[in-house]
N, C-alpha and C positions, 0 to 999 in steps of 0.2 A: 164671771164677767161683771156682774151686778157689784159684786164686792168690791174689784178692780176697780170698779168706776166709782165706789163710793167712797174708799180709800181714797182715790186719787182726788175728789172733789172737797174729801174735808181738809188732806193736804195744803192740796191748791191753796182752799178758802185760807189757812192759818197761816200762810208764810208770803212774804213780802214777796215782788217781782219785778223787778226794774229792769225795765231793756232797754230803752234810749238807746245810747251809742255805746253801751259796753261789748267787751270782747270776748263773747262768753264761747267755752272750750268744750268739745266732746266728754274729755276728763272728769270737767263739774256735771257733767249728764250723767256720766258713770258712776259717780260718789251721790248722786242722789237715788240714781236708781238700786243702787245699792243699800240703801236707806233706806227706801220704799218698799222693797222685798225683804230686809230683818223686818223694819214694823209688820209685814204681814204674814213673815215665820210667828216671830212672835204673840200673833193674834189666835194663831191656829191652834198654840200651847196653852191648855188651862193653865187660869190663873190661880198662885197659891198662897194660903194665906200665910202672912209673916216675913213673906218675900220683899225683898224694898222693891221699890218700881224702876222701870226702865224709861229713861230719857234719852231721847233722838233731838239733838238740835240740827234743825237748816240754815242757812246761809240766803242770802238773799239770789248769789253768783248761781247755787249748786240749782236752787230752781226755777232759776232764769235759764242756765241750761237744758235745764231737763225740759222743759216745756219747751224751747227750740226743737231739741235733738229728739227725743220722744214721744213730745204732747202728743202729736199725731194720734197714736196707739192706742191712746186713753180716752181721749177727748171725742165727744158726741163731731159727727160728721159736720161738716160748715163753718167750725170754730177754727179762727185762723186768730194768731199772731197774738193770743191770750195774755193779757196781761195783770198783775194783782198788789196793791201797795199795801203796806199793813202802814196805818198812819198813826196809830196808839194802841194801846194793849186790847184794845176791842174793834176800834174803827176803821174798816179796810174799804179800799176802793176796787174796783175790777171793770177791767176794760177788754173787748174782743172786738175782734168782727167779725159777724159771721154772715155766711155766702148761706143767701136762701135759697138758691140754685140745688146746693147742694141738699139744703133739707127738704124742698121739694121733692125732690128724687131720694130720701132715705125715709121721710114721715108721712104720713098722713093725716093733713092737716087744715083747717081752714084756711090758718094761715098762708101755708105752701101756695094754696092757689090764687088768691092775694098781692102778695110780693114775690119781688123779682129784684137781683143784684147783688150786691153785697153794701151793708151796712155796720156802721160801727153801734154796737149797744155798751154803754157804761152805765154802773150802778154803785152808788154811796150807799155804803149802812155797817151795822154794828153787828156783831156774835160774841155771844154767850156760848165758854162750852165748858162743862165739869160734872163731874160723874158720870160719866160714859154716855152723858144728852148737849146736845146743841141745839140753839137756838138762835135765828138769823130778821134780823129787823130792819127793813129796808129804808132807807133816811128819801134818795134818789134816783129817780132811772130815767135814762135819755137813748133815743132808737133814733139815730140819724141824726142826731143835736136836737132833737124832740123831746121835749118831757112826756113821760109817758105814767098812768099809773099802775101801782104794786101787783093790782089784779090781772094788765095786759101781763108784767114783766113773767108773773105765776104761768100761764098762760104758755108762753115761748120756754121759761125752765121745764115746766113740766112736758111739753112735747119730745125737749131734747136729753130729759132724763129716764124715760118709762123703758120697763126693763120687766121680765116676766113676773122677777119679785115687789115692782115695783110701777102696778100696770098705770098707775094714775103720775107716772112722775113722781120728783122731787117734790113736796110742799113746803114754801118758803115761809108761810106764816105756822107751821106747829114746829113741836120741837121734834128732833130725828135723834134715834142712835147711831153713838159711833161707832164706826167698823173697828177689829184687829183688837177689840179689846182696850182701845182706846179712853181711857176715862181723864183724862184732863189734854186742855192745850193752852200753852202761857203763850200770850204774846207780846209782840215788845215793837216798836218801832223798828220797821224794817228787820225783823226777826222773829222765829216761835221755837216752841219744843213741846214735840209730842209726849205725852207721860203714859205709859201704860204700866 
């Protein structure tokens, strides 16, 4: 489950997601999720030397799908309507809402007891990823059209990522390994490709 969730979050983070008013299809859920499960066959396969590497590109359509049609599955309890723009080969934006109702009732938190409703969190900032490390630098973050800073935003990731391998959360200010054996991720405006 841990892996699941961290696959699916360095995904996320590397690939653009525009929903607006597009008309996104079960189909492109399917071709992503499909996508999702080779990079994590593939992860499971030692890697050998003199082999060339394997490149997965996404679409912007296939995981704006897949977060519609799937997110659910993946995604920490609260998080609704997820959204992720890749704005240059480093600079991505990501927007959600997420219902504290619900993480009341799945965390235990100071927070939980706190807030109440649902609110929109958005965050501006950059990643670094190559040689199998990433690294996430946050520019922005706003909790209800509040500026908020890096240490609250640490704070609420790390509540909604802690996992038995992983009891303290996500840390957004050190560098992480990538899951599946993942050692580069290009990114492009509105595009990426995983290289393992």
């Amino acid at each position: 489950m841990a892996r699941g969730l961290s696959l699916t979050l360095v995904v996320v983070t590397a690939t653009a997601v525009v929903l607006g008013a597009q008309d996104l299809t079960r189909v492109e859920a399917d071709h992503m999720a499909e996508k999702l499960a080779a990079i994590e066959a593939r992860g499971s396969t030692p890697a050998h030397a003199g082999n060339a590497p394997l490149r997965t590109s996404f679409t912007d359509r296939e995981v704006n799908a897949y977060l519609r049609y799937n997110g659910r599955e993946r995604l920490p309890d609260g998080v609704v309507d997820p959204q992720l723009t890749i704005e240059s080969d480093s600079r991505i934006d990501v927007r959600a809402v997420v219902d504290l109702d619900a993480v009341r009732k799945s965390q235990q938190s100071w927070m939980a007891g706190l807030l109440h409703g649902s609110v929109e969190v958005r965050v501006s900032g950059s990643i670094a990823v190559a040689n199998g490390k990433g690294t996430v630098q946050i520019l922005t973050a706003t909790f209800g059209g509040v500026p908020i800073p890096s240490s609250l935003l640490q704070e609420v990731v790390g509540q909604y990522s802690k996992t038995p391998d992983l009891p303290n959360g996500f840390q957004l200010d050190k560098p992480f390994d990538l899951p599946a054996n993942i050692r580069e991720v290009r990114l492009q405006q509105g595009a990426a490709t995983i290289i393992q």
